[in-house]
PDB file with SEQRES, HELIX, SHEET and CRYST1 records, atoms N, CA, C and O in Angstrom:
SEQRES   1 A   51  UNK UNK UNK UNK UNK UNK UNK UNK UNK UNK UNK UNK UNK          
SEQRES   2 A   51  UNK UNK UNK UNK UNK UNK UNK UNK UNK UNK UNK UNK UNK          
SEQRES   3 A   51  UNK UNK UNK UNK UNK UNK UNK UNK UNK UNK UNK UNK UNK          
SEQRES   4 A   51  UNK UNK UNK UNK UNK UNK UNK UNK UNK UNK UNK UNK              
HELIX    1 AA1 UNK A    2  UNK A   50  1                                  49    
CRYST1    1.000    1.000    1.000  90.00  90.00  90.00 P 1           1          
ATOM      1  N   UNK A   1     103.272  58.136 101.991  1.00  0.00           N  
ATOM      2  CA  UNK A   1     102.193  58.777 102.738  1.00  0.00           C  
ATOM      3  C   UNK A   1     102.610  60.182 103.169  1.00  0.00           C  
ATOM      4  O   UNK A   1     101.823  61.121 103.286  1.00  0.00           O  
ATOM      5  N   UNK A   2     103.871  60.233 103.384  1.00  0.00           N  
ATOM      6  CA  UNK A   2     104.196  61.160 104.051  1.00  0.00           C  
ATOM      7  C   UNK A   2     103.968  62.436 102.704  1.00  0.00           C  
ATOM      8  O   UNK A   2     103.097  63.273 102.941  1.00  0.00           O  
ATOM      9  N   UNK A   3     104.579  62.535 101.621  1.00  0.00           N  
ATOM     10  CA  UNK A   3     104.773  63.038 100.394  1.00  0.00           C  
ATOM     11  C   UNK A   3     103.291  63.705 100.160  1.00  0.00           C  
ATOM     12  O   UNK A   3     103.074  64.858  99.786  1.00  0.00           O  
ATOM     13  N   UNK A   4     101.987  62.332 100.582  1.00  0.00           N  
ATOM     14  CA  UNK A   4     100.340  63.164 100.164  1.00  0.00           C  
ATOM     15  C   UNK A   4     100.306  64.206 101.286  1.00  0.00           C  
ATOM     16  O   UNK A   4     100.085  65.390 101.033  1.00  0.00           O  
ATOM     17  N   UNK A   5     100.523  63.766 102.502  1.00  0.00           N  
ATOM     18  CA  UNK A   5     100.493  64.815 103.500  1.00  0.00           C  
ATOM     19  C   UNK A   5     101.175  65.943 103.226  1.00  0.00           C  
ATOM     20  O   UNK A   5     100.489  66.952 103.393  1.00  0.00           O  
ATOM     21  N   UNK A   6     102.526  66.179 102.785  1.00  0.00           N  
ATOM     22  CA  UNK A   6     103.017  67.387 102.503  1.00  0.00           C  
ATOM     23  C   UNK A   6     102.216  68.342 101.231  1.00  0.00           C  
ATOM     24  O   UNK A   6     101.945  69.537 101.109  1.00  0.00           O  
ATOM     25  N   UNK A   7     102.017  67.137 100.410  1.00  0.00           N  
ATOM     26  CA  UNK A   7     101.011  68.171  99.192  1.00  0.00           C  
ATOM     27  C   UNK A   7      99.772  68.581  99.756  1.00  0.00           C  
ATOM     28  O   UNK A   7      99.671  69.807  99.725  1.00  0.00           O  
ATOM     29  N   UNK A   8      98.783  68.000 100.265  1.00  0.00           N  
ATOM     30  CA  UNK A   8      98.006  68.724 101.113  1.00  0.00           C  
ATOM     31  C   UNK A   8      98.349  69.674 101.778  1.00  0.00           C  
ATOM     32  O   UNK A   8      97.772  70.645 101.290  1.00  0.00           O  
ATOM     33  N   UNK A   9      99.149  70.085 102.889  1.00  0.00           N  
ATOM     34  CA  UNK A   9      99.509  70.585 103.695  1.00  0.00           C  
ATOM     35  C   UNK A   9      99.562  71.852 102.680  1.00  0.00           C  
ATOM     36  O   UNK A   9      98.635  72.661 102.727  1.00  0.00           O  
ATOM     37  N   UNK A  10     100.737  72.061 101.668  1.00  0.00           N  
ATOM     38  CA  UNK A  10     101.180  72.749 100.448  1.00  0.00           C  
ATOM     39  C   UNK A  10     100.205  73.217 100.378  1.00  0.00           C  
ATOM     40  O   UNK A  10      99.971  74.311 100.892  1.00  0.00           O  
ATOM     41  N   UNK A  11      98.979  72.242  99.446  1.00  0.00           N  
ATOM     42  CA  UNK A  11      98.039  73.251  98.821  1.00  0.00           C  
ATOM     43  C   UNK A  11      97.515  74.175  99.981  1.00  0.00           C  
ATOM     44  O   UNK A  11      97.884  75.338 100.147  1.00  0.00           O  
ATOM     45  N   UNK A  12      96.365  73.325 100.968  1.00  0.00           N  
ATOM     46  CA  UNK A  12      96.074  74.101 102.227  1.00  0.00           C  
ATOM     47  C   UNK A  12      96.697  75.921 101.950  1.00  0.00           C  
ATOM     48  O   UNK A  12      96.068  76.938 101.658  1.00  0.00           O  
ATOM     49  N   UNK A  13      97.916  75.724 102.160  1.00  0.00           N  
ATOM     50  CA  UNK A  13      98.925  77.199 102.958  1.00  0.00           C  
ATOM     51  C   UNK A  13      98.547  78.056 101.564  1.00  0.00           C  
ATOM     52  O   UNK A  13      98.297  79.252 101.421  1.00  0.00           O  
ATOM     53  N   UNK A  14      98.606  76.938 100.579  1.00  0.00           N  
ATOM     54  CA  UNK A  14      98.423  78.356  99.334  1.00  0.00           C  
ATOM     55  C   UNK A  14      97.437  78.750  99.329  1.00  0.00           C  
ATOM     56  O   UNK A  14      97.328  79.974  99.415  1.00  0.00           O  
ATOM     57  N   UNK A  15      96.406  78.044  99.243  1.00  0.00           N  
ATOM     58  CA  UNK A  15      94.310  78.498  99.580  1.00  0.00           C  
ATOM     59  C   UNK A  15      94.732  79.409 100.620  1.00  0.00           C  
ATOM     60  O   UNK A  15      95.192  80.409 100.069  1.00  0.00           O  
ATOM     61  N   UNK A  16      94.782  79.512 101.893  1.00  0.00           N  
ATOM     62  CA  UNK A  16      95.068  80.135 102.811  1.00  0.00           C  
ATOM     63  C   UNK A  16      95.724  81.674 102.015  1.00  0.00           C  
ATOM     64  O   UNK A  16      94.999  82.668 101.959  1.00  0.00           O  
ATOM     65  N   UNK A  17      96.888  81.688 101.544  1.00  0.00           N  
ATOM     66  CA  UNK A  17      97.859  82.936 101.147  1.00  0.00           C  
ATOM     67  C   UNK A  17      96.627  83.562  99.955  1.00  0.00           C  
ATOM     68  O   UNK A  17      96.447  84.779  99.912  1.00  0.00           O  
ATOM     69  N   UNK A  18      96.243  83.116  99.511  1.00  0.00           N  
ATOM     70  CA  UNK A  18      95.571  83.249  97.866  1.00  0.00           C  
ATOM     71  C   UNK A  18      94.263  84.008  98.607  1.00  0.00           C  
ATOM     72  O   UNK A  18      94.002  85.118  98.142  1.00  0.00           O  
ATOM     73  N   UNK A  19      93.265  83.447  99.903  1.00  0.00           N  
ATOM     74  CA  UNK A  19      92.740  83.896 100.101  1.00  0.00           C  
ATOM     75  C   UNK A  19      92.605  85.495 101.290  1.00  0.00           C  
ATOM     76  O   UNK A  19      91.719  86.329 101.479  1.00  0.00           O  
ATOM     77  N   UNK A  20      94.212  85.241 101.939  1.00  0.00           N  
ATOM     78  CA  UNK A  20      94.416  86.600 102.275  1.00  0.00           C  
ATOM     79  C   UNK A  20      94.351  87.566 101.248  1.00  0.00           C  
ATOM     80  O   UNK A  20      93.655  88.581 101.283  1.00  0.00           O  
ATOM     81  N   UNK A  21      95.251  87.147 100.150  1.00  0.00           N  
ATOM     82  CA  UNK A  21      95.999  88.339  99.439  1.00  0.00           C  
ATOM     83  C   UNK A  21      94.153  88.621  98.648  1.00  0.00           C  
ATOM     84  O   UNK A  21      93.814  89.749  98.291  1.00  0.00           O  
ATOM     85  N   UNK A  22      93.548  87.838  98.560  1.00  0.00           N  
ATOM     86  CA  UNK A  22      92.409  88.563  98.293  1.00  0.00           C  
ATOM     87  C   UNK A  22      91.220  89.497  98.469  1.00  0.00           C  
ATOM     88  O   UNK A  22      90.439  90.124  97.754  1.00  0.00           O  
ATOM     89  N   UNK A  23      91.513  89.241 100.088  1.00  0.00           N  
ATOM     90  CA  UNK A  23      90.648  90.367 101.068  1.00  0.00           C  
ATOM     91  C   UNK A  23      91.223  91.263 101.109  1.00  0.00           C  
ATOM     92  O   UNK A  23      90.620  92.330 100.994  1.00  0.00           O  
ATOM     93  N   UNK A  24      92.844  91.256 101.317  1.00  0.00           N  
ATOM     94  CA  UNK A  24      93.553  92.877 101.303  1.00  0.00           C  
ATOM     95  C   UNK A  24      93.525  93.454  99.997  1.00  0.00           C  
ATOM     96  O   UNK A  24      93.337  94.670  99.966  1.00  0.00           O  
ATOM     97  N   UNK A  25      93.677  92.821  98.852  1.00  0.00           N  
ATOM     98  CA  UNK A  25      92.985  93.754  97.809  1.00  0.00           C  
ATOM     99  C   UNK A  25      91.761  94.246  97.429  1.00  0.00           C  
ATOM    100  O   UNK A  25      91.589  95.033  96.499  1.00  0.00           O  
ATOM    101  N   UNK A  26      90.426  93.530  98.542  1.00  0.00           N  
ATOM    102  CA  UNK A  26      89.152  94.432  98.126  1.00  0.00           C  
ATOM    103  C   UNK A  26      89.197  95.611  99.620  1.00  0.00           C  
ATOM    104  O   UNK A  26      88.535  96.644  99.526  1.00  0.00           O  
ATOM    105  N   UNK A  27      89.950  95.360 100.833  1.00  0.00           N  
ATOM    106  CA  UNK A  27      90.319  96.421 101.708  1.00  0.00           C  
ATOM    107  C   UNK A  27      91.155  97.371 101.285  1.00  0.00           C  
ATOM    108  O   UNK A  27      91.070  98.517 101.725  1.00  0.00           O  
ATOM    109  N   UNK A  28      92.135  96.983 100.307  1.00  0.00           N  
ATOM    110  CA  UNK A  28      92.876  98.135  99.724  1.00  0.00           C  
ATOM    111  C   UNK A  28      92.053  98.565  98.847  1.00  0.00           C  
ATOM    112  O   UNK A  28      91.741  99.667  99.298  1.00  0.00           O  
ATOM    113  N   UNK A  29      91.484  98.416  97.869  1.00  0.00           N  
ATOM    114  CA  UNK A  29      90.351  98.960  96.676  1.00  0.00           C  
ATOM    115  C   UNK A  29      89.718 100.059  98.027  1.00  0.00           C  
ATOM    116  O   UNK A  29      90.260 101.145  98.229  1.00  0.00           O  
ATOM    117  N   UNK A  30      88.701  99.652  98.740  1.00  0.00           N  
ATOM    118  CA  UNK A  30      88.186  99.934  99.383  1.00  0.00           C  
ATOM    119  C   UNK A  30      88.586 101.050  99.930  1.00  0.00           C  
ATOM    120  O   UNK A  30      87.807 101.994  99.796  1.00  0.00           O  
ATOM    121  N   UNK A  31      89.567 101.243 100.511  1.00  0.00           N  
ATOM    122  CA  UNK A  31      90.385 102.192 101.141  1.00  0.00           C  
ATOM    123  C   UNK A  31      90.739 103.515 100.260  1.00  0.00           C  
ATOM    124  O   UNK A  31      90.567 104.710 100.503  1.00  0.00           O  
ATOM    125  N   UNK A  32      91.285 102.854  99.170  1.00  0.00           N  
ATOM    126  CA  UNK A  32      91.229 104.002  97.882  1.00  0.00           C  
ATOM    127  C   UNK A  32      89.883 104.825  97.486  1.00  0.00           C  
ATOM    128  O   UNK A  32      89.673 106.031  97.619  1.00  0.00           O  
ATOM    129  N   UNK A  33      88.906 103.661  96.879  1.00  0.00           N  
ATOM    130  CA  UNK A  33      87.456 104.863  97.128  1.00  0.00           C  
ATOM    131  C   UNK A  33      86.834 105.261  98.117  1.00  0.00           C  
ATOM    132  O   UNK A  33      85.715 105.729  97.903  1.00  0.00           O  
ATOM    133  N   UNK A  34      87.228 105.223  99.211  1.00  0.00           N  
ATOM    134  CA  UNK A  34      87.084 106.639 100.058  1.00  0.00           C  
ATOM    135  C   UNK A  34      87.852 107.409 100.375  1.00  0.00           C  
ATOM    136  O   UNK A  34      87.480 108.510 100.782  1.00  0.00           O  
ATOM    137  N   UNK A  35      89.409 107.014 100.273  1.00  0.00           N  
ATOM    138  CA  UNK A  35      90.154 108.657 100.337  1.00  0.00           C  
ATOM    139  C   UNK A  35      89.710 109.414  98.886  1.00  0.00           C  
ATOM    140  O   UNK A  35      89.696 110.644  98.829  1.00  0.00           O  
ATOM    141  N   UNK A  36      89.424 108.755  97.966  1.00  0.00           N  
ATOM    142  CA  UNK A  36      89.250 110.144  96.786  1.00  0.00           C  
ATOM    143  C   UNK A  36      87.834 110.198  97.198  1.00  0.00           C  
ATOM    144  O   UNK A  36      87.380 111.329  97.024  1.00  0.00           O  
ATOM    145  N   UNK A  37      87.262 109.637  97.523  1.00  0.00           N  
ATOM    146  CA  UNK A  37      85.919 110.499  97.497  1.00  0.00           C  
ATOM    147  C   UNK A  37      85.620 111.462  98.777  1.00  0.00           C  
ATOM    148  O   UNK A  37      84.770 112.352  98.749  1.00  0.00           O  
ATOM    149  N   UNK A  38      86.554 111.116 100.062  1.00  0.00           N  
ATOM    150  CA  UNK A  38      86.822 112.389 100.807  1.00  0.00           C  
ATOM    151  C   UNK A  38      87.699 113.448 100.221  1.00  0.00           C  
ATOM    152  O   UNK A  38      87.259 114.576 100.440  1.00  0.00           O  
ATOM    153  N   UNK A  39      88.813 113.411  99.540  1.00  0.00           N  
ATOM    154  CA  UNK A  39      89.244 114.134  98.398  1.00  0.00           C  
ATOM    155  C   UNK A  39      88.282 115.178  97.497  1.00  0.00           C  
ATOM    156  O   UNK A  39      88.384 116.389  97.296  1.00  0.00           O  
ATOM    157  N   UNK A  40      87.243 114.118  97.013  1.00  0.00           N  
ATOM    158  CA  UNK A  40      86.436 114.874  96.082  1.00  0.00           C  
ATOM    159  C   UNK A  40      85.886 115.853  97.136  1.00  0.00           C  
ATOM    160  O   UNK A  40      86.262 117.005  97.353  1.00  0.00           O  
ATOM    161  N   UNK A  41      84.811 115.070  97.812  1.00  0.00           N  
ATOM    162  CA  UNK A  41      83.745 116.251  99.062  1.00  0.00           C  
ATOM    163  C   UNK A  41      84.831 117.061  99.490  1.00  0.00           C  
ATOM    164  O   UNK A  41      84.250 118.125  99.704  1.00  0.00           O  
ATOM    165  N   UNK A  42      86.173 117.275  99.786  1.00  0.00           N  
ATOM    166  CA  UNK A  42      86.605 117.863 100.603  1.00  0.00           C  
ATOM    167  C   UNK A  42      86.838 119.704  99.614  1.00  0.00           C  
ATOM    168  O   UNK A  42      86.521 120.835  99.982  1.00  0.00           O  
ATOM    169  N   UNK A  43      87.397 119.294  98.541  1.00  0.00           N  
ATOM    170  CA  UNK A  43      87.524 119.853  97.517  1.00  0.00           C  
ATOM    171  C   UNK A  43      86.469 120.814  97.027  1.00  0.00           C  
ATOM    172  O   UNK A  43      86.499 122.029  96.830  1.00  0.00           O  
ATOM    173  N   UNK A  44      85.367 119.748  96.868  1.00  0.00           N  
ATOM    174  CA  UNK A  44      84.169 120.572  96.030  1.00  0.00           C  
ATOM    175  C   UNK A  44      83.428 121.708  97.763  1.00  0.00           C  
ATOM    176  O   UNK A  44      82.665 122.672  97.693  1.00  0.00           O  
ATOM    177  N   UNK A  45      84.068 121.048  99.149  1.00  0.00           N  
ATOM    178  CA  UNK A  45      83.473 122.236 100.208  1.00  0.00           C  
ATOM    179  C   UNK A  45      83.974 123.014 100.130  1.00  0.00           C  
ATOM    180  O   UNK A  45      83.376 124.087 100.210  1.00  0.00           O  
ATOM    181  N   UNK A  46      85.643 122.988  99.888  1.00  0.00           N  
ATOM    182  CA  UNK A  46      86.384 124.256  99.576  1.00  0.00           C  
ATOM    183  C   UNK A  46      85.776 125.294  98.588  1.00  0.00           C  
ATOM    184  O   UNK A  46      85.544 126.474  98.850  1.00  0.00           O  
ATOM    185  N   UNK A  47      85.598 124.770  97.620  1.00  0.00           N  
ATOM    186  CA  UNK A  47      85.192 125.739  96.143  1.00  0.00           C  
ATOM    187  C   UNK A  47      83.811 126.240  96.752  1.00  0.00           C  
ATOM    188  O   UNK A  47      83.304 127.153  96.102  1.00  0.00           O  
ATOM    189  N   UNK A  48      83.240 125.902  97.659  1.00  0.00           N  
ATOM    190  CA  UNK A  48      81.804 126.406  98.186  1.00  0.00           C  
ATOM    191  C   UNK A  48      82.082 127.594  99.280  1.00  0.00           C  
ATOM    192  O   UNK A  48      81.549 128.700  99.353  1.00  0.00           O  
ATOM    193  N   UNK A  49      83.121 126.985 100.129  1.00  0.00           N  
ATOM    194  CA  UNK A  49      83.162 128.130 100.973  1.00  0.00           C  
ATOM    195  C   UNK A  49      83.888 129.408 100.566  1.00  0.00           C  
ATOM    196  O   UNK A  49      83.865 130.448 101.225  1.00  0.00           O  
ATOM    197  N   UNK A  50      84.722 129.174  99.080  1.00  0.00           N  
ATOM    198  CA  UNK A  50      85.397 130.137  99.031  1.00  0.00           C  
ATOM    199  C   UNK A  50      84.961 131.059  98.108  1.00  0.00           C  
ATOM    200  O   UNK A  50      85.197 132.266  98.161  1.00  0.00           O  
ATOM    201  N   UNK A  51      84.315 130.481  97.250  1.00  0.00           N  
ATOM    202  CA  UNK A  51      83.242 131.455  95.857  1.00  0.00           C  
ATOM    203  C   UNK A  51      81.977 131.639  96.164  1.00  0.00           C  
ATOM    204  O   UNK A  51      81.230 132.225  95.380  1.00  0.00           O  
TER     205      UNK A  51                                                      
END                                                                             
């Protein structure tokens, strides 16, 4: 009994890890398309204010 409880337990923690590591990669994605796209706007205001 003890052995099903630990495999449960097991899987549980991995669902758990599997489903962090999945939100921080659409917050990291996330994070990336908006520094380049403040990148981009920041860029294309420069070329406006300066030409």
């Amino acid at each position: 009994m003890s052995k099903v409880l630990d495999t449960f337990k097991n899987m549980f923690l991995d669902l758990f890890s599997m489903g962090k590591g999945f939100v921080y990669g659409f917050v990291m994605v996330g994070l990336f398309i908006i520094a380049c796209g403040a990148i981009i706007y920041g860029s294309i205001s420069l070329m406006n204010l300066i030409f």
